[in-house]
C-alpha positions in Angstrom: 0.0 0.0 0.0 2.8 2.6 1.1 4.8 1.5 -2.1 1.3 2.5 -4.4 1.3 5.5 -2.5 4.4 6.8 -3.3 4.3 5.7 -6.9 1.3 8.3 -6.2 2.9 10.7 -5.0 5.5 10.9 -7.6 3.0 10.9 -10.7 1.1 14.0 -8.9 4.4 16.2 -8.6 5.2 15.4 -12.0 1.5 16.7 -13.5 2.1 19.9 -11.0 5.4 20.1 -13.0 3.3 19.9 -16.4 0.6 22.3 -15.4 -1.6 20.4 -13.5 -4.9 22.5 -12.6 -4.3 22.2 -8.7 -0.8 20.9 -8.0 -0.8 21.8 -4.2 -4.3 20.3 -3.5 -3.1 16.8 -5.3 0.2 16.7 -3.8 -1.5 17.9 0.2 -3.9 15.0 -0.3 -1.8 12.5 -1.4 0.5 13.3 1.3 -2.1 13.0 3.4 -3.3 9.5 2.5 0.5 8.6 3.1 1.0 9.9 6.1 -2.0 8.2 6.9 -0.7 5.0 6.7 2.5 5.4 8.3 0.8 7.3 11.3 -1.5 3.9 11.4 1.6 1.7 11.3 3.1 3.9 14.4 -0.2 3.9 16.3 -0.9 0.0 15.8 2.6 -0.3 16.6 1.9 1.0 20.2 -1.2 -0.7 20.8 0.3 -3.9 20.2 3.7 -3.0 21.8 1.3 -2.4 25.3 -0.7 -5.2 25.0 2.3 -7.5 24.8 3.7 -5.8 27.9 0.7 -5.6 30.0 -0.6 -9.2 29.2 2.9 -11.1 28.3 3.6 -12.5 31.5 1.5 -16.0 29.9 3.9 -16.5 27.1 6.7 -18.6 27.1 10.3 -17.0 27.0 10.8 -18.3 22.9 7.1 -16.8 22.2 7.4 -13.3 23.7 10.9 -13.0 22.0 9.3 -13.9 19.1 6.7 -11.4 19.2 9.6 -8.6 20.2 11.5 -9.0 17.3 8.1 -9.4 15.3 7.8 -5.7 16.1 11.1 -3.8 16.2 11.4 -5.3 12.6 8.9 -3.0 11.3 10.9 0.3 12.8 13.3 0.7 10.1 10.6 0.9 7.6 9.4 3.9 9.3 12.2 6.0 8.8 12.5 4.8 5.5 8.7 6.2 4.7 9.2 9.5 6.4 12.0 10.4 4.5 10.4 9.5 1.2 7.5 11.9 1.9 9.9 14.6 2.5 9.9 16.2 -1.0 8.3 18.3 -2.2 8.1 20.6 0.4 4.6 21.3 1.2 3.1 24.4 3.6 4.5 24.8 7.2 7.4 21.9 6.2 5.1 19.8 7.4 6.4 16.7 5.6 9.6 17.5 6.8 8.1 17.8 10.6 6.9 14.2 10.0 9.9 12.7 8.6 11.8 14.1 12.1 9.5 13.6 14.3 8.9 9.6 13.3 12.7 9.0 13.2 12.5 10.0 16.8 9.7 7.7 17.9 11.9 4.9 16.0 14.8 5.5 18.6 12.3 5.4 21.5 10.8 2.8 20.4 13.8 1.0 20.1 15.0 1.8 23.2 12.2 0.4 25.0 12.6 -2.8 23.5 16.0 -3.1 24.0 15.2 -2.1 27.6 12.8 -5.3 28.2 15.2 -7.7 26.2 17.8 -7.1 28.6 15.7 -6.7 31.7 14.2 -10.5 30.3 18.0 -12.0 30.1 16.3 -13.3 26.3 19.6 -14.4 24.3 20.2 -12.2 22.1 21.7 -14.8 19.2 17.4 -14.4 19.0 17.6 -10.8 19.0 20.1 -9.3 16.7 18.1 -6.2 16.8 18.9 -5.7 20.7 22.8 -5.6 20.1 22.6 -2.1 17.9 19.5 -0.5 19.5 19.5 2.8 20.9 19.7 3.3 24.4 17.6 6.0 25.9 16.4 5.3 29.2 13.0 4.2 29.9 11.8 7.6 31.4 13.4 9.4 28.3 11.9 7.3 25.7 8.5 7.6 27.3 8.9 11.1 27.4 10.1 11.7 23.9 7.6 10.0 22.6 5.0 12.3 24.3 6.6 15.4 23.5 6.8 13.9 19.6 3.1 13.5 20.4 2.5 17.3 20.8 4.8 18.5 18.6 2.8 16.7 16.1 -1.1 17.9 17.5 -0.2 20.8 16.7 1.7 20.5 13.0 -1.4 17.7 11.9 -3.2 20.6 11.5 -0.6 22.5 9.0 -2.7 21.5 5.8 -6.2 21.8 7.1 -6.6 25.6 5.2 -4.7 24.6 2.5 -6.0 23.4 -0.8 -7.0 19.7 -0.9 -8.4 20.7 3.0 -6.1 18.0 4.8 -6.2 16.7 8.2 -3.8 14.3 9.3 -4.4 11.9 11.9 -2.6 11.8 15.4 -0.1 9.5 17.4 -0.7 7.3 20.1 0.4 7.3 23.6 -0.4 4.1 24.7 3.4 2.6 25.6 4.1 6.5 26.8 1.7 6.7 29.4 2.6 2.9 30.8 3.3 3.1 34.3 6.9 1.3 33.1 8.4 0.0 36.4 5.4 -2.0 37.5 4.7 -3.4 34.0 8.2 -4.8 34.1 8.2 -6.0 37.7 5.0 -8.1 36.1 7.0 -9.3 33.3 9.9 -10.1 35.4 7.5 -11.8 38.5 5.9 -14.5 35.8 7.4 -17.9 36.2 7.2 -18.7 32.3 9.5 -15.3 31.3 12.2 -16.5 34.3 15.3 -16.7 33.3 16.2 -20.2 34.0 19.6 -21.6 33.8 20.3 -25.4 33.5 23.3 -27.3 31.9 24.4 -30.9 31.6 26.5 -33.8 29.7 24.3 -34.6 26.7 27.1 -37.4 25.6 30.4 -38.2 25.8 32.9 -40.4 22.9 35.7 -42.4 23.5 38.0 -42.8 20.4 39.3 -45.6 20.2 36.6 -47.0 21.2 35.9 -48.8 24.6 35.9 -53.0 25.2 33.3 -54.3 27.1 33.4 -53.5 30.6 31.1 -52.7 33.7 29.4 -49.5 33.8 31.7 -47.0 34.6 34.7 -48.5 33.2 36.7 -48.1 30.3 38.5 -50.6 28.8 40.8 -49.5 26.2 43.2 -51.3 24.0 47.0 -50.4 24.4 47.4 -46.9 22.6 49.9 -43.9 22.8 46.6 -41.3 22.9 43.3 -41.4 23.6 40.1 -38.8 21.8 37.4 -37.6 24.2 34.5 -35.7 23.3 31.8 -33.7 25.3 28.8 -33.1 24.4 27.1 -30.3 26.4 23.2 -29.4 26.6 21.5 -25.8 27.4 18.6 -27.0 28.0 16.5 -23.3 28.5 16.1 -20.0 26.3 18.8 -18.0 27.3 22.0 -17.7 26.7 24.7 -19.1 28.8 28.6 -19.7 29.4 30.0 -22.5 30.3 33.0 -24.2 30.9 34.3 -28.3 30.6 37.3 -29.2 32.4 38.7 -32.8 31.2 41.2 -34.0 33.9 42.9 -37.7 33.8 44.5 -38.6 37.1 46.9 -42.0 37.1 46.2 -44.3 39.7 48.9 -47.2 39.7 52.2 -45.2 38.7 51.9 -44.7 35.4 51.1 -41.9 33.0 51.1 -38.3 34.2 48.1 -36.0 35.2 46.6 -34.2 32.5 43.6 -31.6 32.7 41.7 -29.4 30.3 39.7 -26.7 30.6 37.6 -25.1 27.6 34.7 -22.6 27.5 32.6 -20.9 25.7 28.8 -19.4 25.4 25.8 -21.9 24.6 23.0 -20.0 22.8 19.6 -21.3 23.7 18.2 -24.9 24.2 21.6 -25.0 22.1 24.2 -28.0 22.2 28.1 -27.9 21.8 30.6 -30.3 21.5 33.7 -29.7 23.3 37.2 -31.6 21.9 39.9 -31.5 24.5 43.7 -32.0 23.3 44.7 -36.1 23.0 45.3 -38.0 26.6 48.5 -39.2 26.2 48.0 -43.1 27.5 50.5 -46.0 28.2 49.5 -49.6 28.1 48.6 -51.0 31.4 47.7 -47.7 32.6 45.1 -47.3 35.5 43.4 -43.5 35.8 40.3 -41.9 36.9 38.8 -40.0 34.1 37.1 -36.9 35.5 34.7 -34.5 33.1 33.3 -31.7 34.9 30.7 -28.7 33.6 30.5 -25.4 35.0 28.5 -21.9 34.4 25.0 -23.4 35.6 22.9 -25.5 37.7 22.6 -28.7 36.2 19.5 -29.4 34.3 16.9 -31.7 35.3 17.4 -35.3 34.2 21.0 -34.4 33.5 24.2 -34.6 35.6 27.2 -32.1 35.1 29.7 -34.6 36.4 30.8 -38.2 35.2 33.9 -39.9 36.2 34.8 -43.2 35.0 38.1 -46.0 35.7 40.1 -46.3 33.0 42.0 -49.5 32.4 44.5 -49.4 30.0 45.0 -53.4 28.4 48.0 -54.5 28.4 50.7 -54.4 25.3 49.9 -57.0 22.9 46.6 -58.0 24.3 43.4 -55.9 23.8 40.8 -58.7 25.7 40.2 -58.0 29.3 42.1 -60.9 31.5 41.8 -62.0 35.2 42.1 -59.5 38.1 
């Protein structure tokens, strides 16, 4: 519809340039149909931006993120509209007015959804929009966008004695007028927007592979260097760090201690697989094998902790023989 618009727009100011009859009355109105729209966008905008935040705290974590970034993707286009309406110039610059004053609302905006992102801990891998978003208070956004508000009342009114009779609609002050800290506290109170942390040890390989053995055990044949892997679960919606420390102790003599420790950031109900440097091993080797997870609580169902004997078979003999 904006796109028509403009299309619009552009075939009036080139009759005005060919003598149209009544160049400023064409051009008002159809500025005023686009401005129309945009103002619509803004105001539906708000309404939906207040509902989510006075009646979010049902939604799940992944849902109301959803419905965040649902919204601040529309703000670019805004600013992108407004500065296509400002030529040509029209009475009182009121195109120009328009063009300034929704820019504005866009950085408020913005800043208020970057305000309950990060007041939510929601990852923001899910929210690439939060990581460049301005950052106006909450108290300065609010009360930009109600002086925007009535800067506008009063310029709507610019074309209303010029030809084409044009009156332009008005912004909404829904989101300005929420009372912000208690609507948060809300959001922050509801056990399904909690930001819950949980980690554990999704699965763990063993190159060269194990023999048979009792639970607990590994039995491997007589190499120089063993491969372990870690798999690691976040099991909720937010981002978290974490760390895996690998550590081999010897038990009989042989072999040297060895420990690992890697790290890095799991995004969301995200695994990762950790690969620590080869164990060096000798052949007849006892050890405890230690793998360890840190950053979190562990997640239910899951442990962050396994340990396991392993038994090293002797040179030249890769079956397990009497104790």
């Amino acid at each position: 519809m904006i796109t028509l618009l403009v299309v619009l727009f552009g075939r009036d100011v080139s009759n005005a340039a060919h003598g149209s009859v009544s160049p400023r009355r064409s051009e008002n109105r159809t500025f005023g149909q686009l401005a129309s729209v945009l103002i619509s966008q803004e105001n539906y905008f708000d309404s939906r931006l207040r509902y989510l935040l006075t009646n979010g705290q049902s939604l799940s974590r992944p849902v109301f993120a959803a419905r965040l970034t649902q919204l601040a993707d529309q703000l670019p286009l805004w600013s992108t509209q407004g500065d296509q309406l400002r030529r040509p110039m029209l009475a009182h610059d009121v195109n120009d007015a328009l063009a300034q004053e929704t820019s504005q609302r866009v950085n408020d905006y913005e800043s208020l959804l970057s305000f309950v992102a990060e007041s939510l801990v929601l990852p923001t891998g899910t929210l690439p929009w939060a990581e460049t978003s301005a950052t106006l208070s909450t108290s300065t956004a609010q009360a930009s966008l109600l002086s925007t508000s009535e800067q506008w009342r009063n310029k709507r009114w610019s074309l209303a004695r010029e030809p084409g009779r044009v009156k332009l609609k008005s912004t909404a002050n829904g989101v300005a007028l929420l009372h912000f800290a208690t609507t948060m506290q809300g959001l922050r109170s509801s056990p399904s927007l909690a930001p819950l942390r949980g980690v554990g040890i999704a699965a763990v390989s063993v190159q060269p592979a194990p023999l048979p053995a009792p639970t607990g055990e590994l039995l491997l044949p007589p190499v120089p260097r063993v491969h372990i892997g870690v798999s690691v679960l976040n099991a909720n919606y937010i981002d978290q760090s974490v760390s895996v420390t690998v550590t081999l102790i010897p038990l009989n003599g042989r072999g040297l201690r060895q420990s690992q420790t890697m790290t890095t950031v799991l995004g969301p109900m995200r695994a990762y697989a950790f690969v620590p440097k080869l164990l060096t091993t000798q052949a007849s080797e006892r050890a405890r094998l230690i793998i360890a997870v840190a950053g979190a609580p562990t997640a239910p169902n899951m442990t962050r902790k396994r340990i396991y004997g392993v038994v090293m078979s002797p040179s030249g003999n890769t079956t397990r023989g009497p104790k």
